[in-house]
C-alpha positions as CSV (number, residue, x, y, z in Angstrom):
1,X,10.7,31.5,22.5
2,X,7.4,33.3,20.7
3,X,4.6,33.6,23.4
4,X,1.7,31.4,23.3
5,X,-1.1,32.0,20.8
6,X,-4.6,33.9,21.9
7,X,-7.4,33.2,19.6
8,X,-9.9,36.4,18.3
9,X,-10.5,35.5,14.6
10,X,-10.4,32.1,12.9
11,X,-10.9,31.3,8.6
12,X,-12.7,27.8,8.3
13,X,-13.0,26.4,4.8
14,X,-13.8,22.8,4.5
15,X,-15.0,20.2,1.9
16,X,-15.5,17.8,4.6
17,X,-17.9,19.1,7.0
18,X,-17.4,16.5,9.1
19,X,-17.8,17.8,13.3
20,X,-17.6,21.4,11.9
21,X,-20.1,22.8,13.5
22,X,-19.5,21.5,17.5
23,X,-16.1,22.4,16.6
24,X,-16.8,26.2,15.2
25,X,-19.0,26.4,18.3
26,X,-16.2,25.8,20.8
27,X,-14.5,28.4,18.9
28,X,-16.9,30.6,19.0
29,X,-16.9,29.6,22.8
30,X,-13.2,30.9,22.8
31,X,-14.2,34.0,21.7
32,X,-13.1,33.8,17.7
33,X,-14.5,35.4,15.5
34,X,-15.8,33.1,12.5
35,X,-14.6,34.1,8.3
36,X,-15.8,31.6,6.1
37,X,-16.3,30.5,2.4
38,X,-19.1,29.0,0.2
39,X,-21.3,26.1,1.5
40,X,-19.2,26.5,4.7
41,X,-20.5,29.4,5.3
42,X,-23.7,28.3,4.6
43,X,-23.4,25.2,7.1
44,X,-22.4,27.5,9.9
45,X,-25.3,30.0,8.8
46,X,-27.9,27.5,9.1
47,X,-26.2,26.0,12.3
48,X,-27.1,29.4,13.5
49,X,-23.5,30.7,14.0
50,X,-22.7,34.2,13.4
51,X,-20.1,34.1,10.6
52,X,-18.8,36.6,8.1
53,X,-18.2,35.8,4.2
54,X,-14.8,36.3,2.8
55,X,-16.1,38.0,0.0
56,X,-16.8,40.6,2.7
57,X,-13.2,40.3,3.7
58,X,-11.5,40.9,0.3
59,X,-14.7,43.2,-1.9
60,X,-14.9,40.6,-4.0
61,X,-17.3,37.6,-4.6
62,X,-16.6,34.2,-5.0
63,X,-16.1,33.7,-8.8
64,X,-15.5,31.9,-11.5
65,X,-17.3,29.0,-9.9
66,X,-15.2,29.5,-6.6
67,X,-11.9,28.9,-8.6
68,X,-11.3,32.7,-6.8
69,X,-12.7,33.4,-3.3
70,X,-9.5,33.4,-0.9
71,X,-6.8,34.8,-3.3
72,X,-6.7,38.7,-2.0
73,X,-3.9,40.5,0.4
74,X,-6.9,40.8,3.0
75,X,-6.6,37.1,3.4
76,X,-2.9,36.3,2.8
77,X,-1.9,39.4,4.5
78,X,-3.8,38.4,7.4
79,X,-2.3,35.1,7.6
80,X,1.0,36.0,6.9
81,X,2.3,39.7,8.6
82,X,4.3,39.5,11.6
83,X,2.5,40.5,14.5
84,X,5.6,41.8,16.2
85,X,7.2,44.2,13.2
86,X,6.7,47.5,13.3
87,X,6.6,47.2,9.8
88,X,4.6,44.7,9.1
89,X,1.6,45.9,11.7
90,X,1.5,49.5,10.3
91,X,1.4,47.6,6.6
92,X,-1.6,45.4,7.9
93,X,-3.1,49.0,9.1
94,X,-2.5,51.2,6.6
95,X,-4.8,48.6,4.0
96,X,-7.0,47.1,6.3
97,X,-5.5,44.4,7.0
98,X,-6.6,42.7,10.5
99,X,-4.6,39.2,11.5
100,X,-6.2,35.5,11.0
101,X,-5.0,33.9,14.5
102,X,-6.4,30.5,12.9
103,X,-7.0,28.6,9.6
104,X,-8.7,25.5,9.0
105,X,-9.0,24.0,5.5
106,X,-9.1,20.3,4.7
107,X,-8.2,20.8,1.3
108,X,-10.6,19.7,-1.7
109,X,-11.3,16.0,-2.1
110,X,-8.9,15.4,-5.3
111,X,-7.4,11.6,-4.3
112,X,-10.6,9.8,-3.3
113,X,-11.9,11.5,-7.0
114,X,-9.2,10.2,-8.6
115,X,-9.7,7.0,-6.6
116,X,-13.6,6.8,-7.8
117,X,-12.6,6.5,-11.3
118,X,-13.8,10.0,-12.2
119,X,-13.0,11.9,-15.6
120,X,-10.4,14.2,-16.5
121,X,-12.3,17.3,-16.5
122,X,-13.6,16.3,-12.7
123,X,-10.2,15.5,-11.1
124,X,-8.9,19.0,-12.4
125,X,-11.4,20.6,-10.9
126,X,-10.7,18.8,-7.2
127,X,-7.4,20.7,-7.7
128,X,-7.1,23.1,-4.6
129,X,-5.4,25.9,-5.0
130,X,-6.6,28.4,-2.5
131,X,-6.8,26.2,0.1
132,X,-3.0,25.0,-0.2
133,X,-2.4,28.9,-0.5
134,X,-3.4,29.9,2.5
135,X,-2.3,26.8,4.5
136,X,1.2,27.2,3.8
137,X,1.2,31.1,4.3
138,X,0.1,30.1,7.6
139,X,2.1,27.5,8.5
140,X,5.2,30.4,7.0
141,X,4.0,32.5,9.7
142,X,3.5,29.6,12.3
143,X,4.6,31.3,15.3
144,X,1.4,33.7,15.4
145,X,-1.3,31.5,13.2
146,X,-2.5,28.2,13.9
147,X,-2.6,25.4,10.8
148,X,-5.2,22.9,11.0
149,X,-5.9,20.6,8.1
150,X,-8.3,17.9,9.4
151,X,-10.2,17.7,12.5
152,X,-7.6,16.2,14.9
153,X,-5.8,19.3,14.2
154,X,-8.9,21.6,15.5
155,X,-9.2,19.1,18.2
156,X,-5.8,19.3,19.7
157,X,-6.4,23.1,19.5
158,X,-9.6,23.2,21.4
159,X,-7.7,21.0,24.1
160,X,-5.2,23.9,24.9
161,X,-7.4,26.4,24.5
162,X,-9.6,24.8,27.4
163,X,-6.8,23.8,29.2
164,X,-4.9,27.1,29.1
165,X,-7.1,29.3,26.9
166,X,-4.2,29.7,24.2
167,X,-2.5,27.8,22.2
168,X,1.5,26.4,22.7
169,X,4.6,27.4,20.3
170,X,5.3,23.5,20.4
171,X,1.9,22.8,19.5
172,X,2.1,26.1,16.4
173,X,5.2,24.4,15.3
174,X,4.2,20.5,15.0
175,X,0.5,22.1,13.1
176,X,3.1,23.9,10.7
177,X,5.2,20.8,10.5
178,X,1.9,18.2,9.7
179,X,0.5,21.1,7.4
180,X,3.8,21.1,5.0
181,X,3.6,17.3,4.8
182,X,-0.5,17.3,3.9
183,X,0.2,20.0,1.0
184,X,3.6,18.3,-0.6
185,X,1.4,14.6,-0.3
186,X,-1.3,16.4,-1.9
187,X,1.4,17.7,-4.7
188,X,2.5,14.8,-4.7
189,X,-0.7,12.8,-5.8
190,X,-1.7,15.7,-7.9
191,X,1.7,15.4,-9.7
192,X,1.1,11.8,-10.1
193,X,-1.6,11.4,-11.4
194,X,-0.9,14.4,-14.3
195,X,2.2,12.2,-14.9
196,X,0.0,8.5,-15.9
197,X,-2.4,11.2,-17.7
198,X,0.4,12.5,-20.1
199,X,1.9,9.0,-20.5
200,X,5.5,10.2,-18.7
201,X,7.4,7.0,-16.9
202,X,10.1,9.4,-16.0
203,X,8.6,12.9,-15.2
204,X,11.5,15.8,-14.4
205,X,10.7,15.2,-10.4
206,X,8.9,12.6,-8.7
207,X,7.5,13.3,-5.3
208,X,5.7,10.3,-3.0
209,X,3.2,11.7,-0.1
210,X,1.2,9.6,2.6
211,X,-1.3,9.7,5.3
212,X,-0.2,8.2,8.7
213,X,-2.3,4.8,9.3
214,X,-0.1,3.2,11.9
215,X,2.7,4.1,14.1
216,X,4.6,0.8,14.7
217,X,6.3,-0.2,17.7
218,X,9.3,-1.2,15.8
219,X,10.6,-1.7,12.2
220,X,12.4,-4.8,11.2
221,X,14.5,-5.1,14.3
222,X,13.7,-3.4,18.0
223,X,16.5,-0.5,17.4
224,X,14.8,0.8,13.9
225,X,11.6,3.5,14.4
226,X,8.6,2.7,11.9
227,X,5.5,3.6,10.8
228,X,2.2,2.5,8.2
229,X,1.7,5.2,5.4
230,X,-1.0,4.7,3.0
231,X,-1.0,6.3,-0.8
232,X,-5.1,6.1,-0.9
233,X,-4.6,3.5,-3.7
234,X,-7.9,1.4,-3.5
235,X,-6.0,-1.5,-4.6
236,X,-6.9,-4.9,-2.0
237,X,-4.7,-5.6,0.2
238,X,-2.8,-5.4,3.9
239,X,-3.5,-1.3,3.0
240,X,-7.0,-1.1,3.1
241,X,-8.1,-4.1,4.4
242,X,-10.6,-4.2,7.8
243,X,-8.4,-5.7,10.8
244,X,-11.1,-8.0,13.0
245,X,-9.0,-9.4,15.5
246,X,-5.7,-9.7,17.2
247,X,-2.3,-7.9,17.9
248,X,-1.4,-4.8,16.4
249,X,0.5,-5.8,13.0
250,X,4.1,-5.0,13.2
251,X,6.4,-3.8,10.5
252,X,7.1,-7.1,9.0
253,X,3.4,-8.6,9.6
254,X,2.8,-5.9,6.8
255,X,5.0,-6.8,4.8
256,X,4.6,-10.1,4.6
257,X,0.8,-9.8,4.1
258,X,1.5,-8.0,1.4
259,X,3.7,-10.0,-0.3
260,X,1.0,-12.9,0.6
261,X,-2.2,-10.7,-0.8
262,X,-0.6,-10.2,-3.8
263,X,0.6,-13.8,-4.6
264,X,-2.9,-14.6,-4.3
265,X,-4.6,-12.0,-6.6
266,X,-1.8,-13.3,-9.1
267,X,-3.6,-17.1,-8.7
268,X,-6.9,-15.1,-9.3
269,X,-10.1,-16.5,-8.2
270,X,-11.1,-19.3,-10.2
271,X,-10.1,-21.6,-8.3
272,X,-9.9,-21.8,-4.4
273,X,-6.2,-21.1,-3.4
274,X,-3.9,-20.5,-0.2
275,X,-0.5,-19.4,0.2
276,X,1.6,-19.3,3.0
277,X,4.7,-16.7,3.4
278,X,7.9,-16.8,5.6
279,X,9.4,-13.7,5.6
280,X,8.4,-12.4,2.4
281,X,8.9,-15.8,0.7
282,X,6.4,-18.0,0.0
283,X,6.9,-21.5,1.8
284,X,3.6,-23.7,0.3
285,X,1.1,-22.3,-2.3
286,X,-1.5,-24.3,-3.8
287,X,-4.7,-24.9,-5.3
288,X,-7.8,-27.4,-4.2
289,X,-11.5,-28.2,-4.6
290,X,-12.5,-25.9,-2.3
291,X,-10.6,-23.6,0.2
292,X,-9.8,-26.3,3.2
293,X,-8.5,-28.4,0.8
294,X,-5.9,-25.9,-0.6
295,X,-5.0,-25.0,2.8
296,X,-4.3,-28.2,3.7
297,X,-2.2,-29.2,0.9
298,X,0.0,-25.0,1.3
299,X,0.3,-26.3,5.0
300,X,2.0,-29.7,4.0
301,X,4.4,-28.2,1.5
302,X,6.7,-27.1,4.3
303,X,5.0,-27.5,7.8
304,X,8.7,-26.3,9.5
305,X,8.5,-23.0,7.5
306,X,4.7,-22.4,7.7
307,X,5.0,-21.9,11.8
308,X,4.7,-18.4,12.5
309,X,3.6,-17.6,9.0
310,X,1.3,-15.2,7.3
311,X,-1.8,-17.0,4.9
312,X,-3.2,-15.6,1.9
313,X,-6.8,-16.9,0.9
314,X,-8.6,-16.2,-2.0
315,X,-11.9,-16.8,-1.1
316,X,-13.6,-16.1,2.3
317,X,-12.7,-18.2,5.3
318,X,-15.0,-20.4,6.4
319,X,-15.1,-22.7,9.7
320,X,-12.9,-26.3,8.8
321,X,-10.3,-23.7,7.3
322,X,-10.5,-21.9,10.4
323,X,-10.1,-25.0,12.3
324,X,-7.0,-26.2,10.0
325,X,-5.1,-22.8,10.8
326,X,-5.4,-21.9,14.0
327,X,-4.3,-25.9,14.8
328,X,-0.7,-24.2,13.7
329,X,1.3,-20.8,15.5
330,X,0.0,-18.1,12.7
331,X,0.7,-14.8,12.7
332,X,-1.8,-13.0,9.9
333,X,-4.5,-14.5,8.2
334,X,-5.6,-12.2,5.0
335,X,-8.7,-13.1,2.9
336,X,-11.6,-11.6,1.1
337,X,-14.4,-12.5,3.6
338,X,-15.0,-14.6,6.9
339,X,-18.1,-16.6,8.1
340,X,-19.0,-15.7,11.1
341,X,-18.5,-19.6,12.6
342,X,-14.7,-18.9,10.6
343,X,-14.7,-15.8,13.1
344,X,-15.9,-17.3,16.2
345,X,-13.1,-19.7,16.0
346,X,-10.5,-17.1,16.0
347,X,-12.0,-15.3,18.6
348,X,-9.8,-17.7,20.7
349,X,-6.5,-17.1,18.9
350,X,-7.0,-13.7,20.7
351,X,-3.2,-12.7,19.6
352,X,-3.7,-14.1,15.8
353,X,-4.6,-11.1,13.3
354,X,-7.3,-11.4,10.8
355,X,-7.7,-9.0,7.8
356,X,-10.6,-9.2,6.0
357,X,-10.3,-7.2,2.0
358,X,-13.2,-6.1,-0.5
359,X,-11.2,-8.5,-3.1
360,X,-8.2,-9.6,-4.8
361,X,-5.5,-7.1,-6.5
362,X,-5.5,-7.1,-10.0
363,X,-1.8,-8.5,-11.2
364,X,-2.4,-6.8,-14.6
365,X,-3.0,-3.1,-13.3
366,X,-0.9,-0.5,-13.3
367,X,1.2,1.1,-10.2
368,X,4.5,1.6,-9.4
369,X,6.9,0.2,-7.0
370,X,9.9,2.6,-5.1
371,X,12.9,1.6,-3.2
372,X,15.4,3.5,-1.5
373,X,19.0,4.2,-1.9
374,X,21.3,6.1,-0.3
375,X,21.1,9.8,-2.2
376,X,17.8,9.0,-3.3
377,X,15.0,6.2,-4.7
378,X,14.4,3.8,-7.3
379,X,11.5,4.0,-9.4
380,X,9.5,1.6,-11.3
381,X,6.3,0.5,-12.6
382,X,4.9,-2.9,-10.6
383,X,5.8,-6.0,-12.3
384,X,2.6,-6.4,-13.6
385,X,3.2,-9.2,-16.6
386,X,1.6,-11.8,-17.2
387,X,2.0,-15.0,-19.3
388,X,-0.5,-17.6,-21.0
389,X,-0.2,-20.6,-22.9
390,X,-0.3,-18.7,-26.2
391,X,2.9,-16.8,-25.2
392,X,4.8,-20.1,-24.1
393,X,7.4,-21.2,-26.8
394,X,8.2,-25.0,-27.0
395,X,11.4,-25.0,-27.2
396,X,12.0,-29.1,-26.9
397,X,11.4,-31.7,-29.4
398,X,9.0,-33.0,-26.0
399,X,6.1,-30.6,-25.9
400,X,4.5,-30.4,-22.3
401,X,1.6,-32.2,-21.4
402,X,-1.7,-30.8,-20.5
403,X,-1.2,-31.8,-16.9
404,X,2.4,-30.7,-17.2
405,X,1.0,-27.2,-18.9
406,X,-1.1,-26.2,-15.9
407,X,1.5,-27.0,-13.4
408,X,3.9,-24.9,-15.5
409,X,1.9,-21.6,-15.7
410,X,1.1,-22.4,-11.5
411,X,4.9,-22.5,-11.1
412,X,5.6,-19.8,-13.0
413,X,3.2,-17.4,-11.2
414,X,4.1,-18.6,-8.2
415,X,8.0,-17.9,-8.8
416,X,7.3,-14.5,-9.8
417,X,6.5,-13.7,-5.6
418,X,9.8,-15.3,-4.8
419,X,12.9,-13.3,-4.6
420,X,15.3,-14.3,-6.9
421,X,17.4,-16.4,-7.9
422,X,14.0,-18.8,-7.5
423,X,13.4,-22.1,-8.5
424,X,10.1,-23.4,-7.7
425,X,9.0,-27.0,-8.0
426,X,5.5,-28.1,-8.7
427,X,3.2,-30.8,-9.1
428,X,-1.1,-30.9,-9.3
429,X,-1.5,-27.1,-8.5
430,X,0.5,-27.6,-5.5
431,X,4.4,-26.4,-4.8
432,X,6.6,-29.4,-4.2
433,X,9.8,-27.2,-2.9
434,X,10.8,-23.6,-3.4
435,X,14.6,-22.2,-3.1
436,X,14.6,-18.5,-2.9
437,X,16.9,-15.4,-2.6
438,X,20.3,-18.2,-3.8
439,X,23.5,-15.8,-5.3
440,X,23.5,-19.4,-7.8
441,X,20.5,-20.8,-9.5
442,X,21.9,-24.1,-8.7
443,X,21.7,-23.4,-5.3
444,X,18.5,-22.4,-5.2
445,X,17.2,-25.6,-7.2
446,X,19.3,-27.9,-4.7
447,X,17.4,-25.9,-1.8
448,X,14.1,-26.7,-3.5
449,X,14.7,-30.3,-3.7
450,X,16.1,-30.4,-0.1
451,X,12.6,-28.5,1.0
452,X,10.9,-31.5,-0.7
453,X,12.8,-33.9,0.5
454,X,12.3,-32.2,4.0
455,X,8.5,-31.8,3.4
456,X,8.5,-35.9,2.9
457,X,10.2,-36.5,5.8
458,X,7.9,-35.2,7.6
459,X,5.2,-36.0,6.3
460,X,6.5,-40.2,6.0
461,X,5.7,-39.9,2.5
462,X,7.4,-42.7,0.5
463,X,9.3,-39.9,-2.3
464,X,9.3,-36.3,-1.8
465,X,6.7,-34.3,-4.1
466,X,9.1,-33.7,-6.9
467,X,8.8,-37.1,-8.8
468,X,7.1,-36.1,-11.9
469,X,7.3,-32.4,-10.8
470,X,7.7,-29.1,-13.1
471,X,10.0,-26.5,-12.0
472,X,10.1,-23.1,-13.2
473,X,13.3,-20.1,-13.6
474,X,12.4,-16.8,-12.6
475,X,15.4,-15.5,-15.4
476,X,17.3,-18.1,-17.6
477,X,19.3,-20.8,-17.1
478,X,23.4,-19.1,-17.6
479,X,24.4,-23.0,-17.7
480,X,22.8,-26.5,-18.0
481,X,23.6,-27.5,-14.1
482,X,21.2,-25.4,-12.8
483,X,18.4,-27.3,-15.6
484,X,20.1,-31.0,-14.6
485,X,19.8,-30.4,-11.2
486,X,16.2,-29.8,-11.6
487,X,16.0,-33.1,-13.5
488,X,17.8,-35.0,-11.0
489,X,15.1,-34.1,-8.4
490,X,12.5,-35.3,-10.6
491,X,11.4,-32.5,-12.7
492,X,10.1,-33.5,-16.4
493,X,9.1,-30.0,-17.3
494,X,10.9,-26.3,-17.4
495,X,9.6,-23.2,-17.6
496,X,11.8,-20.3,-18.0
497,X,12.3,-17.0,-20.1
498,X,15.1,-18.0,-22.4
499,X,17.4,-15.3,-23.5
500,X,20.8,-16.9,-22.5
501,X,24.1,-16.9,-24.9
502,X,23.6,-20.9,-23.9
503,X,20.3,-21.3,-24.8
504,X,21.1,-24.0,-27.0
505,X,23.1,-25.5,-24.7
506,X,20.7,-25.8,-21.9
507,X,18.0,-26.8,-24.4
508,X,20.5,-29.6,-25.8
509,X,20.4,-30.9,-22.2
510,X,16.9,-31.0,-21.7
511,X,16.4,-32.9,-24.7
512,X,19.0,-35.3,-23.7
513,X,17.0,-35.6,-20.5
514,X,14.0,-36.3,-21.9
515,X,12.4,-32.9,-20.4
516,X,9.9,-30.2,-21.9
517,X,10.9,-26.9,-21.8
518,X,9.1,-23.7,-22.7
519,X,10.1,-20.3,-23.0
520,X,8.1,-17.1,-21.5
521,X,10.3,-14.7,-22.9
522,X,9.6,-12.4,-19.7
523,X,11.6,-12.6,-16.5
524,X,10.7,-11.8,-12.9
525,X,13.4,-10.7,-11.0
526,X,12.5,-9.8,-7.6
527,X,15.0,-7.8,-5.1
């Protein structure tokens, strides 16, 4: 195994200057000597560090408005010749080349100015290219340079090196390791976002990167390793919401609060919503007068389901709501602002999780959505269609209501968050029954009615919800059953895409039925 790694000369070039100069102190404490760049140089200058320029390294200045400062044999050479070939060391003496022992470079800020909104012309320029350079020459030559690219990286360094005074080969190896991964995510995003700017929805090569927010305890199940990578997508959500209390979220906490955050940005923020989600599904959504009163009516649609549940709010959480929820075993509560009565309440739920986001997600915006297959991934954009009333076709010689309208365009949004085959029943901005994830539409609009019925039960209400209910089709109706069975549990309105060889059929039935029907023309299937 290569020998442990003694530090005399270290190159620091950083756009975030955050703890740079403590840590190029302790280096200097180690006895490295300090190369450095630009306004790093600068900050160690003023700090009072002895430091020397690169452009004293290479002979050249920085130039071209520092598109060219660290691109010269003097630096790459020095990072990259083998300290124990003959070769190589009478190479490296022969030009002048004396060995870089460490670098550290965060890289230039090109995601969070991409995330800011900023132009074309700025985003280019936040396009690193020496700093990638150099970090993967060292990382090449791992065994005799040490790759830091932020400053947990320089910490874990500076612990060995006052522990031991040099640095471990396991320690060389895992910086080399992390430093690949932070220049192929930066790629990645770089490659990206070139990709939306040309208008490409199927570039040559696709490449995904992401930071490390989370190791989990477990995946799915206790035998399956996990972890939380974020994409630095400022969209609102389990991602980059603000955790105030409780547990650690698990694997499944996450992705359930997703699938809960984003139900709720599809209801927007008109008017006061909640939704409640069982293991990706949603079990009760609706809409109220104000927040408690939509919580109260999402918690009745299925009380057995809700238990252990994640809830989605789209506005902030204030004390009765608090009250109403922690009443019940929850597991995440997600929503764009607390009061602090709202927190003090959950304060005693010490276990329960509370995510507080700077908003809802837009359901119209642009992203894309991966899954993985064996051999490789799926790729597509998010399902981010949406349907109004001037899009719905009347299909039946009954036209909806305006009551029956409303309820159709809830239902329909809703059953876009449930995995398919969905059938989801509705009634006053509030989900009477939802069948999800069914091989048979049928079977899903039988489980629907049974939830209802279920729902009633409990609840010693004298019919179950779906009297006078709509129900909406993620996809189309492939036979009438599916449409009849919807009747027979009390639905007088259907929403659907249409698009079926038996259209006319199925719409022949409704009519005989006495139902409205619409088409959307746009399906939702969800996998």
């Amino acid at each position: 195994m290569t020998a442990p790694l003694k530090l005399r000369r270290a190159l620091i070039s950083v756009s975030d200057k955050t703890g740079l100069i403590e840590q190029a102190a302790r280096l200097r404490s180690h006895g490295a000597d300090l190369i450095s760049t630009g306004g790093t140089s600068k900050a160690l200058k003023d700090a009072g560090l002895p430091v020397s320029d690169v452009s004293d390294l290479t002979g050249f200045p920085e130039m071209m408005d520092g598109r060219v400062k660290t691109l010269h044999p003097a630096v790459h050479g020095g990072l990259l010749f083998l300290r124990d070939n003959p070769a190589h060391v009478a190479d490296a003496r022969a030009h002048g080349i004396a060995p870089i022992d460490l670098i550290y470079v965060n890289l230039y800020p090109f995601e969070a100015t991409v995330a800011s909104g900023a132009d074309f012309e700025t985003c280019i320029e936040n396009i690193d290219i020496g700093g990638p350079a150099m970090l993967r020459a060292a990382a090449k030559n791992y065994a005799f340079v040490a790759c830091c690219t932020d400053t947990s990286d320089v910490d874990a360094v500076l612990a060995e090196l006052d522990a031991n005074g040099e640095i471990s080969h396991t320690t060389l190896r895992r910086l080399a390791a992390k430093t690949y991964a932070r220049t192929a995510a930066y790629d990645a995003a770089i490659s990206q976002w070139f990709a939306r700017q040309n208008g490409e929805t199927a570039p040559d090569w696709a490449a995904f990167g992401g930071r490390l927010q989370q190791s989990l305890r477990y995946g799915e199940n206790p035998h399956q390793k996990a972890a939380f990578y974020v994409t630095g997508e400022k969209r609102p959500g389990v991602a980059t919401a603000r955790q105030l209390q409780g547990k650690e979220l698990s694997y499944n906490n996450i992705n359930d609060t997703d699938a809960a955050y984003e139900l709720i940005g599809e209801l927007g923020k008109e008017t006061p919503a909640v939704a409640i989600i069982k293991h990706a599904n949603p079990c009760g959504v609706a809409l109220g007068a104000d927040i408690i009163e939509a919580c109260t009516k999402a918690l009745a649609c299925d009380p057995t389901s809700a238990f252990g549940g994640i809830v989605a709010l789209n506005r902030p959480l204030d004390e009765a709501t608090a009250k109403v929820i922690t009443d019940i075993f929850t597991e995440v509560v997600i929503a764009p602002g607390a009061s602090p009565a709202a927190e003090a309440i959950f304060a005693k739920k010490k276990n329960l999780r509370l995510l507080i986001t700077d908003g809802l997600p837009d359901p119209a915006a642009s992203g894309h959505f991966a899954k993985t297959v064996a051999g490789g991934f799926l790729l597509q954009d998010r399902d981010a269609g949406r349907i109004t009333r001037a899009d719905l076709k009347v299909v039946t010689k009954r036209a909806p209501t305006e009551q029956e309208l409303e309820d159709l365009l809830f239902a329909w949004r809703v059953a876009k968050h449930v995995k398919s085959n969905t059938i989801v029943y509705a009634k006053d901005g509030v989900t009477a029954g939802i069948g999800a994830g069914q091989m048979s539409r049928i079977d899903s609009a039988r489980i629907a009615a049974r939830k209802a019925e279920d729902a009633a039960e409990t609840a010693g209400w004298a019919e179950p919800k779906t009297r006078g209910c709509v129900a909406a089709s993620d996809a189309f109706f492939p036979f009438a059953d599916g449409l009849l069975q919807a009747a027979s549990a009390g639905a007088t309105a259907v929403i659907q895409p249409g698009g079926s060889v038996r259209d006319d059929e199925v719409i022949a039935a409704a009519d005989e039925a006495g139902l409205a029907m619409v088409f959307t023309g746009m399906r939702h299937f969800r996998h």
